[in-house]
Backbone and ligand atoms as CSV (ligand in chain L), in Angstrom:
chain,resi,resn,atom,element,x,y,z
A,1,UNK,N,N,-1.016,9.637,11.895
A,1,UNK,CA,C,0.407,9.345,12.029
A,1,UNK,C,C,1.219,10.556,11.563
A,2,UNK,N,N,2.037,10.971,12.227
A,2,UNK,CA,C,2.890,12.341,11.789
A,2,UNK,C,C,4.093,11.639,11.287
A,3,UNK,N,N,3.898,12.474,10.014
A,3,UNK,CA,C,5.404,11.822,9.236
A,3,UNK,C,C,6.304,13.161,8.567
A,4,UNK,N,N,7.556,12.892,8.619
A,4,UNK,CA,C,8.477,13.751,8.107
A,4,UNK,C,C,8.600,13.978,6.575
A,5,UNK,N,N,8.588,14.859,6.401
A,5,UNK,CA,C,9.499,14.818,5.014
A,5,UNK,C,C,10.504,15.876,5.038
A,6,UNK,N,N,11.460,15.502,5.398
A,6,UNK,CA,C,12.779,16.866,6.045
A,6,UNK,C,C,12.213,17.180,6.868
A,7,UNK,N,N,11.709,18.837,6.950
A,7,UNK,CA,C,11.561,19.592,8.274
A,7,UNK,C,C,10.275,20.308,7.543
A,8,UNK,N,N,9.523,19.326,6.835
A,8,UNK,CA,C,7.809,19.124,6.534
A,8,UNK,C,C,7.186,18.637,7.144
A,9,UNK,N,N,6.308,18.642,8.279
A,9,UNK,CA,C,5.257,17.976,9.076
A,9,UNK,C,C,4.093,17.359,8.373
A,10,UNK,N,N,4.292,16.372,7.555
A,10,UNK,CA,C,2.775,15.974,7.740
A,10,UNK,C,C,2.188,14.332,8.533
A,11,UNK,N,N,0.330,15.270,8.542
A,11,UNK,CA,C,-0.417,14.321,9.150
A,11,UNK,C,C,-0.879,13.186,8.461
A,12,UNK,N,N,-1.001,11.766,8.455
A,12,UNK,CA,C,-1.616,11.071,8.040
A,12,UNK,C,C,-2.178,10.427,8.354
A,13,UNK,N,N,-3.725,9.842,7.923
A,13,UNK,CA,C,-4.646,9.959,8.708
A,13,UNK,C,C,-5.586,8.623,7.663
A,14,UNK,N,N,-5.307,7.738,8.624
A,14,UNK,CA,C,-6.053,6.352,7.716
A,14,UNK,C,C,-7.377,5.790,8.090
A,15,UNK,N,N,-8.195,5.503,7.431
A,15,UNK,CA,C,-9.445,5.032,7.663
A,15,UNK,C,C,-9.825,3.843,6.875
A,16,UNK,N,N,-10.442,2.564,7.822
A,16,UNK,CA,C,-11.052,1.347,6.709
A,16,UNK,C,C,-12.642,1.746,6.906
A,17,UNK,N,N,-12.839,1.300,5.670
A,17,UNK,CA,C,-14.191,0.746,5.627
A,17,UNK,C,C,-14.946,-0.005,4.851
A,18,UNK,N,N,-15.631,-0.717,5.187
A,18,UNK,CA,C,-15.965,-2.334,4.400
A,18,UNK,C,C,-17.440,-1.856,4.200
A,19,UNK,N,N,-17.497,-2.220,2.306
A,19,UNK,CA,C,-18.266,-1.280,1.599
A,19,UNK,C,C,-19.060,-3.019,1.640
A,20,UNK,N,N,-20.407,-2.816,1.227
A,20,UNK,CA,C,-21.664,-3.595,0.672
A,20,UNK,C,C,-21.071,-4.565,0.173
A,21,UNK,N,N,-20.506,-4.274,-0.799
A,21,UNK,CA,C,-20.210,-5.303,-2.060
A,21,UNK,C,C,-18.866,-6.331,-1.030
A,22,UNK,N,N,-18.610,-6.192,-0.033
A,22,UNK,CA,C,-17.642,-7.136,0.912
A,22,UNK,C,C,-16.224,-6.511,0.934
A,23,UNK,N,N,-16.028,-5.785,-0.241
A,23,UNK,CA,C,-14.620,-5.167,-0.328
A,23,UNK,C,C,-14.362,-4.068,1.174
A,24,UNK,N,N,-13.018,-4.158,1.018
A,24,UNK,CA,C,-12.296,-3.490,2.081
A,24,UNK,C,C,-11.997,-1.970,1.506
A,25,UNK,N,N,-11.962,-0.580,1.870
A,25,UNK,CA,C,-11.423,0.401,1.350
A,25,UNK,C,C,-10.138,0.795,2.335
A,26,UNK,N,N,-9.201,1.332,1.959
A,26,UNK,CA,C,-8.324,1.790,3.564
A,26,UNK,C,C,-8.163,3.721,2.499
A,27,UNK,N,N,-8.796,4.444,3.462
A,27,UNK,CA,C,-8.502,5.998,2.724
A,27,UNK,C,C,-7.442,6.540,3.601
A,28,UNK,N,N,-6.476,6.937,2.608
A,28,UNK,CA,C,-5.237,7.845,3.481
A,28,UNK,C,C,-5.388,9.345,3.036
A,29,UNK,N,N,-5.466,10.208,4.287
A,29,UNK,CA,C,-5.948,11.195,3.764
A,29,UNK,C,C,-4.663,12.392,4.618
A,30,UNK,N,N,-4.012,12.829,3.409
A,30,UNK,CA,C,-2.930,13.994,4.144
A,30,UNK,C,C,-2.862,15.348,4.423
A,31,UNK,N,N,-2.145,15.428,5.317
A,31,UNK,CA,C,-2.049,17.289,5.282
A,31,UNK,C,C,-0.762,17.834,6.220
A,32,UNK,N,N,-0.700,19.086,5.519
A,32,UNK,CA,C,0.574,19.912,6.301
A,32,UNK,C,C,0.224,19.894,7.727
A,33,UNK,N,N,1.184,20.048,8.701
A,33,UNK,CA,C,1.087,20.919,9.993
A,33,UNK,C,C,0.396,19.905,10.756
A,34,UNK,N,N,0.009,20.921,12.096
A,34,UNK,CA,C,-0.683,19.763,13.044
A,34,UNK,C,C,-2.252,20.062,12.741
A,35,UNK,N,N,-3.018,18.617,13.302
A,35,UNK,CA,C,-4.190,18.529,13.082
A,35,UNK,C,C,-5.059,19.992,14.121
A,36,UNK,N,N,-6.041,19.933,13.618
A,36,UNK,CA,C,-7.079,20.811,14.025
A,36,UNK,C,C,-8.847,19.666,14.756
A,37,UNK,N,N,-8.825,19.717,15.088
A,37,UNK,CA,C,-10.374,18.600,15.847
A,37,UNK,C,C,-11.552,19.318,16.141
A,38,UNK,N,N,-12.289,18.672,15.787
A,38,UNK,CA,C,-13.746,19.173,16.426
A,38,UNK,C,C,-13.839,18.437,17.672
A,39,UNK,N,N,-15.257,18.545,18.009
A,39,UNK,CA,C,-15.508,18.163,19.546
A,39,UNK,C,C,-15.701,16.626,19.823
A,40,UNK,N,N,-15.738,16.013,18.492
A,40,UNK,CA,C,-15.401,14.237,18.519
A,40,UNK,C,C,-14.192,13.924,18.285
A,41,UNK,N,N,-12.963,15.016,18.300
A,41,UNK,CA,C,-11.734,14.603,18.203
A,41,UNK,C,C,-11.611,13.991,16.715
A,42,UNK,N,N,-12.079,14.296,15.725
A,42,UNK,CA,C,-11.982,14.366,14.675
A,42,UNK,C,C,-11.171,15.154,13.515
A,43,UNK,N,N,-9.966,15.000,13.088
A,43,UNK,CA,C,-9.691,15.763,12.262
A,43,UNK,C,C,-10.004,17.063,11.230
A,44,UNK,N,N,-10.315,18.155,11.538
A,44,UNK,CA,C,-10.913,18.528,10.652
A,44,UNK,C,C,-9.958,19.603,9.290
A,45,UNK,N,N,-8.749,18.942,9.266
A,45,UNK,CA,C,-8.084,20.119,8.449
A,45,UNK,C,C,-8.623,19.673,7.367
A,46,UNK,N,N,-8.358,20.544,5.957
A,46,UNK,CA,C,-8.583,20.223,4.726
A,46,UNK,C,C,-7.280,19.467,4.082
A,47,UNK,N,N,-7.810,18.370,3.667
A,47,UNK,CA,C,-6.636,17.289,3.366
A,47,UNK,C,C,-6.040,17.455,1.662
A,48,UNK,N,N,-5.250,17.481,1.339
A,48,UNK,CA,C,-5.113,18.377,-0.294
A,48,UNK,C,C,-5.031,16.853,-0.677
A,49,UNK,N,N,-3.785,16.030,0.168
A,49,UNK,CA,C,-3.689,14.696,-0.721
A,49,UNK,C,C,-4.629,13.483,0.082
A,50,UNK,N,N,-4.863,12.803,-0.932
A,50,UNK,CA,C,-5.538,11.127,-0.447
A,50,UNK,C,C,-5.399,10.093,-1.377
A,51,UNK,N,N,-5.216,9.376,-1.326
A,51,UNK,CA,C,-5.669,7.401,-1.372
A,51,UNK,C,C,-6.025,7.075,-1.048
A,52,UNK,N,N,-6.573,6.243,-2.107
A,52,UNK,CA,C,-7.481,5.078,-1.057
A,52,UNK,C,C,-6.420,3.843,-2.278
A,53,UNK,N,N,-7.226,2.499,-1.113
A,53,UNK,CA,C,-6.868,1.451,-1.747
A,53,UNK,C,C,-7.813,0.320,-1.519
A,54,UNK,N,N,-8.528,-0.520,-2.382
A,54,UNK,CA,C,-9.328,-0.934,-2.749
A,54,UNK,C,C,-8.947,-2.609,-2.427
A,55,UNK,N,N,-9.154,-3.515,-1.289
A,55,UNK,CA,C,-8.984,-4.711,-1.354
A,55,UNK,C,C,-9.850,-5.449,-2.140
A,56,UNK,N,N,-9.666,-6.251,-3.268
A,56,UNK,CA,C,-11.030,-7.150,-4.055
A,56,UNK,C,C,-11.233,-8.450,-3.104
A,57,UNK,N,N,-11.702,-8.690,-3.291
A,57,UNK,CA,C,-12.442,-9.603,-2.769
A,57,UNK,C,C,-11.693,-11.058,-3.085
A,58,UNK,N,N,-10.634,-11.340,-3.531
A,58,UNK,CA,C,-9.872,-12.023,-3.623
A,58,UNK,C,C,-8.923,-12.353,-2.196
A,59,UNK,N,N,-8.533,-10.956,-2.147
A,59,UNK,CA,C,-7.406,-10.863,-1.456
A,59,UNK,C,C,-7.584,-10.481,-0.177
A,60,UNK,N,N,-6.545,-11.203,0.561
A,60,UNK,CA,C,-7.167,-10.802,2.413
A,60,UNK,C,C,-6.799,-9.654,2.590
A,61,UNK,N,N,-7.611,-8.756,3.501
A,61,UNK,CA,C,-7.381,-7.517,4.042
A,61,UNK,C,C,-6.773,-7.243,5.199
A,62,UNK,N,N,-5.672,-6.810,5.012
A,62,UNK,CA,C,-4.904,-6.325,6.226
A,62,UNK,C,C,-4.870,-5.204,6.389
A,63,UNK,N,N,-4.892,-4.216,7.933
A,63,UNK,CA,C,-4.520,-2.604,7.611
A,63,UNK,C,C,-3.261,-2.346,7.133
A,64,UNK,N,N,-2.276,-3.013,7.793
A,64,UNK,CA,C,-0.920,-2.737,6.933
A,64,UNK,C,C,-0.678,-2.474,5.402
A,65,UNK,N,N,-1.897,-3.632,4.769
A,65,UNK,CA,C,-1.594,-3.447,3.007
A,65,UNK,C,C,-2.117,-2.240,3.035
A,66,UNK,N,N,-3.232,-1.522,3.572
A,66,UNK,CA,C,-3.987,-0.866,3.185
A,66,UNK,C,C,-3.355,0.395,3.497
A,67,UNK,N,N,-2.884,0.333,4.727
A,67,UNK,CA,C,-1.971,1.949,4.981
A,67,UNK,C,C,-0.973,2.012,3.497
A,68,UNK,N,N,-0.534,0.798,3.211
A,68,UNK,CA,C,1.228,1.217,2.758
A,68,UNK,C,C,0.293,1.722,1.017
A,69,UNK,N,N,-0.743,0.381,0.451
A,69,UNK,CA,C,-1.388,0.906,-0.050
A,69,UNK,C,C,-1.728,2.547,-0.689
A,70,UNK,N,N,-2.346,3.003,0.248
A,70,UNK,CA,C,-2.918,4.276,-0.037
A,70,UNK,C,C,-2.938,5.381,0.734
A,71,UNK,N,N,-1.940,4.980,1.000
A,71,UNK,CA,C,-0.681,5.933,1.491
A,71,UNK,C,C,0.643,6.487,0.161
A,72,UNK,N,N,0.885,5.302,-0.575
A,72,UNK,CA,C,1.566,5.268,-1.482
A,72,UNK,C,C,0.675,6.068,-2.796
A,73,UNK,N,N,-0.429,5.784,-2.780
A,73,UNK,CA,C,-0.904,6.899,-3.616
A,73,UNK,C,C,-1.402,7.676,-3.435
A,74,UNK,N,N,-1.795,8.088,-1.961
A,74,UNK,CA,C,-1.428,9.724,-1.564
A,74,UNK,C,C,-0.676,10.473,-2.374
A,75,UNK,N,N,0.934,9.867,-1.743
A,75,UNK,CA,C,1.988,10.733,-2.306
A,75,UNK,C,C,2.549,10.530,-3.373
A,76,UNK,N,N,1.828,9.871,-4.699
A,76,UNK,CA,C,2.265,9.140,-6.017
A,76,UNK,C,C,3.065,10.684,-6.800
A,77,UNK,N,N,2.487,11.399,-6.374
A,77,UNK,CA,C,2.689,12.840,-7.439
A,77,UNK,C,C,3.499,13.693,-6.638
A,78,UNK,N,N,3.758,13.379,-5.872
A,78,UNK,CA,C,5.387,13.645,-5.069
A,78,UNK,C,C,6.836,13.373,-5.517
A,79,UNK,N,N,7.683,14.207,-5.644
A,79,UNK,CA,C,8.732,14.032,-6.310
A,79,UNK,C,C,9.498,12.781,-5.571
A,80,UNK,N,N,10.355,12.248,-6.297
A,80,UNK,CA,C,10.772,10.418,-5.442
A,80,UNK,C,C,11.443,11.178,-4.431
A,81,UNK,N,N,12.228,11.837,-4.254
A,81,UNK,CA,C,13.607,11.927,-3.105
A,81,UNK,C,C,12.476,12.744,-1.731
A,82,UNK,N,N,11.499,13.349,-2.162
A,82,UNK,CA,C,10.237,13.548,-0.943
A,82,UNK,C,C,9.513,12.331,-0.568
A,83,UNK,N,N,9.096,11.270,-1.966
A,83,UNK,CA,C,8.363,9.962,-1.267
A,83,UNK,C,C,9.340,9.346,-0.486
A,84,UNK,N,N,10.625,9.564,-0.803
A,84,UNK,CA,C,11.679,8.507,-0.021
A,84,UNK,C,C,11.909,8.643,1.288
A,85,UNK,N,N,11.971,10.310,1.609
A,85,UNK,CA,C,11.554,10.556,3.061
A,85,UNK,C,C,10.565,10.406,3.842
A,86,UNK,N,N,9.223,10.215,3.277
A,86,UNK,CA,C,8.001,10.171,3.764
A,86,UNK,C,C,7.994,8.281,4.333
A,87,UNK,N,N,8.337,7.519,3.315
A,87,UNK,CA,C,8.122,6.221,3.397
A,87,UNK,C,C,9.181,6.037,4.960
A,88,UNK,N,N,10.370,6.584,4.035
A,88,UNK,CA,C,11.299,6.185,6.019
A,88,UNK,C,C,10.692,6.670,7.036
A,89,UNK,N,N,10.009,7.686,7.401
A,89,UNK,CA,C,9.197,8.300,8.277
A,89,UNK,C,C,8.570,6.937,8.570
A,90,UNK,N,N,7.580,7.137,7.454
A,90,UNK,CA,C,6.223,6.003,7.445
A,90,UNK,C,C,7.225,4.661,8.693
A,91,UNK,N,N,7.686,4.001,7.741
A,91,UNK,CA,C,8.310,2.787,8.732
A,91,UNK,C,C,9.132,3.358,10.328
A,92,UNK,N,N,9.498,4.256,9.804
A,92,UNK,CA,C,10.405,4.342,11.661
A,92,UNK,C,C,8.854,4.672,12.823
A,93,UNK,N,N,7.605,5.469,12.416
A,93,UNK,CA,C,7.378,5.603,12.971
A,93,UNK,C,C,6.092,4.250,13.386
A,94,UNK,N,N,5.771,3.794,12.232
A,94,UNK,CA,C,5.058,2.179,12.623
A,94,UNK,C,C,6.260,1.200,13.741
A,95,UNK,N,N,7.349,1.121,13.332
A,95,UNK,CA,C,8.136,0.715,14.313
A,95,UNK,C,C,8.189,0.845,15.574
A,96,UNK,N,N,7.785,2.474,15.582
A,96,UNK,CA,C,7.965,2.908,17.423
A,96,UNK,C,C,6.437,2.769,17.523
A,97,UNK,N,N,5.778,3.209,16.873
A,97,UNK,CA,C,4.139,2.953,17.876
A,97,UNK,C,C,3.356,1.074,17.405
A,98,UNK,N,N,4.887,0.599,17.270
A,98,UNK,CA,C,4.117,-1.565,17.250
A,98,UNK,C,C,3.191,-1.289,16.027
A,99,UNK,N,N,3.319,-0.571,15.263
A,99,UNK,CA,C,2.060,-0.595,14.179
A,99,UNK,C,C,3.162,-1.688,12.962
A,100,UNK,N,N,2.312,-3.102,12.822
A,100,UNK,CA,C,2.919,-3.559,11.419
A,100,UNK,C,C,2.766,-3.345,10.306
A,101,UNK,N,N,3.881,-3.401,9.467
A,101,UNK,CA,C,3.885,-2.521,8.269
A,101,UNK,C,C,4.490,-3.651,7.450
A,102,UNK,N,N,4.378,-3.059,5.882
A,102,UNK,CA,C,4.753,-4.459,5.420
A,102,UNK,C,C,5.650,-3.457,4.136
A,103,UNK,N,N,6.565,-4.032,3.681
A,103,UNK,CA,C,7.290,-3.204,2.573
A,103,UNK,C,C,6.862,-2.970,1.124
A,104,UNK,N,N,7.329,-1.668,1.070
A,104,UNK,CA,C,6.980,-1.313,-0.484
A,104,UNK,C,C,6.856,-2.538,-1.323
A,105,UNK,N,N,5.897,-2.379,-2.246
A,105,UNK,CA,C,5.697,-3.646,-3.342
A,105,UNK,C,C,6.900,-4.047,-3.963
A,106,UNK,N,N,6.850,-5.204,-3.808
A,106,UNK,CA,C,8.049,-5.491,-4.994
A,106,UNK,C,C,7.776,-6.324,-5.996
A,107,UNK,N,N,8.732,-6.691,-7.097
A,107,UNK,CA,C,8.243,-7.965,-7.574
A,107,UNK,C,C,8.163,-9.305,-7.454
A,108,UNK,N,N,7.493,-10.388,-7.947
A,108,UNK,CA,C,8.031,-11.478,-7.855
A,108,UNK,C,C,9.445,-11.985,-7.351
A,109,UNK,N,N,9.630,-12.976,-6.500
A,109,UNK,CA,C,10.940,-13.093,-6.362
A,109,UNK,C,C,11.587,-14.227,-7.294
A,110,UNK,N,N,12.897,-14.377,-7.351
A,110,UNK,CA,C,13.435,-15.039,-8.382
A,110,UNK,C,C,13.043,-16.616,-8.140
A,111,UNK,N,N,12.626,-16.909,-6.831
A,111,UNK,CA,C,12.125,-18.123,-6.768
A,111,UNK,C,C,11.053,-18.281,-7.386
A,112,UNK,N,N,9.664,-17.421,-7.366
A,112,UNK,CA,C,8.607,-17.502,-8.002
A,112,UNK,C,C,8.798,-17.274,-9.745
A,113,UNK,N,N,10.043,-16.634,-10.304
A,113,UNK,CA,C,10.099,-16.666,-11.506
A,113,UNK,C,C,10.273,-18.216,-11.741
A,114,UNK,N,N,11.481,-18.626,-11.270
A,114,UNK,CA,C,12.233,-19.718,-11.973
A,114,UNK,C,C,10.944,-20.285,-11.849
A,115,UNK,N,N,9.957,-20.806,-10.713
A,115,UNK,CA,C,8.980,-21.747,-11.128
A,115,UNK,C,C,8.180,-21.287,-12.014
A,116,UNK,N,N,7.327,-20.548,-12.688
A,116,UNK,CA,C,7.073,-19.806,-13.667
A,116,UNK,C,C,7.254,-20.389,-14.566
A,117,UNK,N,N,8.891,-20.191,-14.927
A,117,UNK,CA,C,9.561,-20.414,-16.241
A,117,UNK,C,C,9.678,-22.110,-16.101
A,118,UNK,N,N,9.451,-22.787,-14.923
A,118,UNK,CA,C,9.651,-24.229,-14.808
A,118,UNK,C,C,8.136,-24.653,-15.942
A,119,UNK,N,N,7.079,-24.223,-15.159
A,119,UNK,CA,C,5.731,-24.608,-15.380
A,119,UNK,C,C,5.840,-24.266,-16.796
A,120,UNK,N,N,5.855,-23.139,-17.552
A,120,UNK,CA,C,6.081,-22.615,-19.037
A,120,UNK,C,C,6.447,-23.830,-19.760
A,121,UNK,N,N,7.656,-23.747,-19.684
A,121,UNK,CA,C,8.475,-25.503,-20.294
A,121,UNK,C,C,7.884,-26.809,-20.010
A,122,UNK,N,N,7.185,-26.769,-18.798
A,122,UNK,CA,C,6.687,-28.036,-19.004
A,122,UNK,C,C,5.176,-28.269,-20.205
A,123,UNK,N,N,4.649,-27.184,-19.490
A,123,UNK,CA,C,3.336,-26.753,-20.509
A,123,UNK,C,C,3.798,-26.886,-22.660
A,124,UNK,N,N,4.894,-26.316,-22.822
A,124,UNK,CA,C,5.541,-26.841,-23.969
A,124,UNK,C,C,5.649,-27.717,-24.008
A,125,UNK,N,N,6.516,-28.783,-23.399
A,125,UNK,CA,C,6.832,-29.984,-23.517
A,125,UNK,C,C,5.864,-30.958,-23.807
A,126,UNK,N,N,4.702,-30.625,-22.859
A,126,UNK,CA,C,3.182,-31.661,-22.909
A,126,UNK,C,C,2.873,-31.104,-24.365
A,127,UNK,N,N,2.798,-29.609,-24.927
A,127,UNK,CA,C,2.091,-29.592,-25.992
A,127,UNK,C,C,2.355,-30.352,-26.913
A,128,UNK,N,N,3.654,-29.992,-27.089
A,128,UNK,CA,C,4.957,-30.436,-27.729
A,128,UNK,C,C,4.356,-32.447,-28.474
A,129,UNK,N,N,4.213,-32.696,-27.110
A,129,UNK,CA,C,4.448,-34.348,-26.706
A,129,UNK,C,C,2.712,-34.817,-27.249
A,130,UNK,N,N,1.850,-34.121,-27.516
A,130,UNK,CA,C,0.709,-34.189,-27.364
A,130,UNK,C,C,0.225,-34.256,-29.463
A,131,UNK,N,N,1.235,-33.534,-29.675
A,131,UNK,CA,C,1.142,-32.698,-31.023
A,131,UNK,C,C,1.712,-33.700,-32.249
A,132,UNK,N,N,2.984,-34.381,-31.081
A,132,UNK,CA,C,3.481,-35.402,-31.321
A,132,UNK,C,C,2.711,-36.726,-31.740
A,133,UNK,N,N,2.141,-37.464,-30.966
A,133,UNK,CA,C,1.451,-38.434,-30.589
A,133,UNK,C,C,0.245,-38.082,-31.762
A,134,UNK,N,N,-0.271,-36.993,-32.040
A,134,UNK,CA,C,-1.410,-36.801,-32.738
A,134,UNK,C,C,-1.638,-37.304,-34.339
L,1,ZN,ZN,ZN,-5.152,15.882,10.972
């Protein structure tokens, strides 16, 4: 995938592969300029940055997690206002080639807090009520 960062070309270049143990890997592997290929159409530049990202075995594997994944820690050691260009890249250009993408991590949303903090209080309350009775 060719992504911008200003009037920086880079390539990025994702690979899964589903290791023994059942886990998913997705490796993002980057580089300046345009690619170079051998005779299987294979990438062969030397890639300075990579990620990978590690699905456990918990969690379903999608390529999308896995691009945004380790892709994101590719460029972890990238200054923010360069990751910020890279990521808009990243999405405008999943957009134009139908590739789904899913957004930067975020946190919990305030719905999943408040229940959280619902369950918390109740968990008191029973102790509470339990401690009581005793
Ligand atoms: Zn390449």
């Amino acid at each position: 995938m060719r992504l911008m960062a200003g009037d920086v070309v880079l390539m990025a270049h994702f690979a899964y592969t589903h290791h023994e143990n059942g886990a998913w890997v997705t490796l993002c592997r980057l580089h300046e300029g345009k690619c170079n290929s051998d005779a299987l159409g294979r990438c062969t530049e030397y890639c300075a940055r990579t990620g990978s990202a590690r699905c456990s075995n918990k969690d379903v594997f999608t390529k999308p997690l896995g691009r945004r994944d380790s892709l994101a820690r590719a460029i972890k050691f990238m200054p923010r206002p360069t990751r910020k260009l890279i990521w808009a890249s990243y999405f405008n250009q999943s957009l134009k080639r139908g590739l789904k993408c899913v957004p930067k991590h975020v946190g919990p949303t305030q719905e999943q807090l408040a229940i959280e903090a619902l369950k918390t209080l109740i968990r008191t309350v029973v102790r509470e009520e339990v401690q009581r009775g005793s």
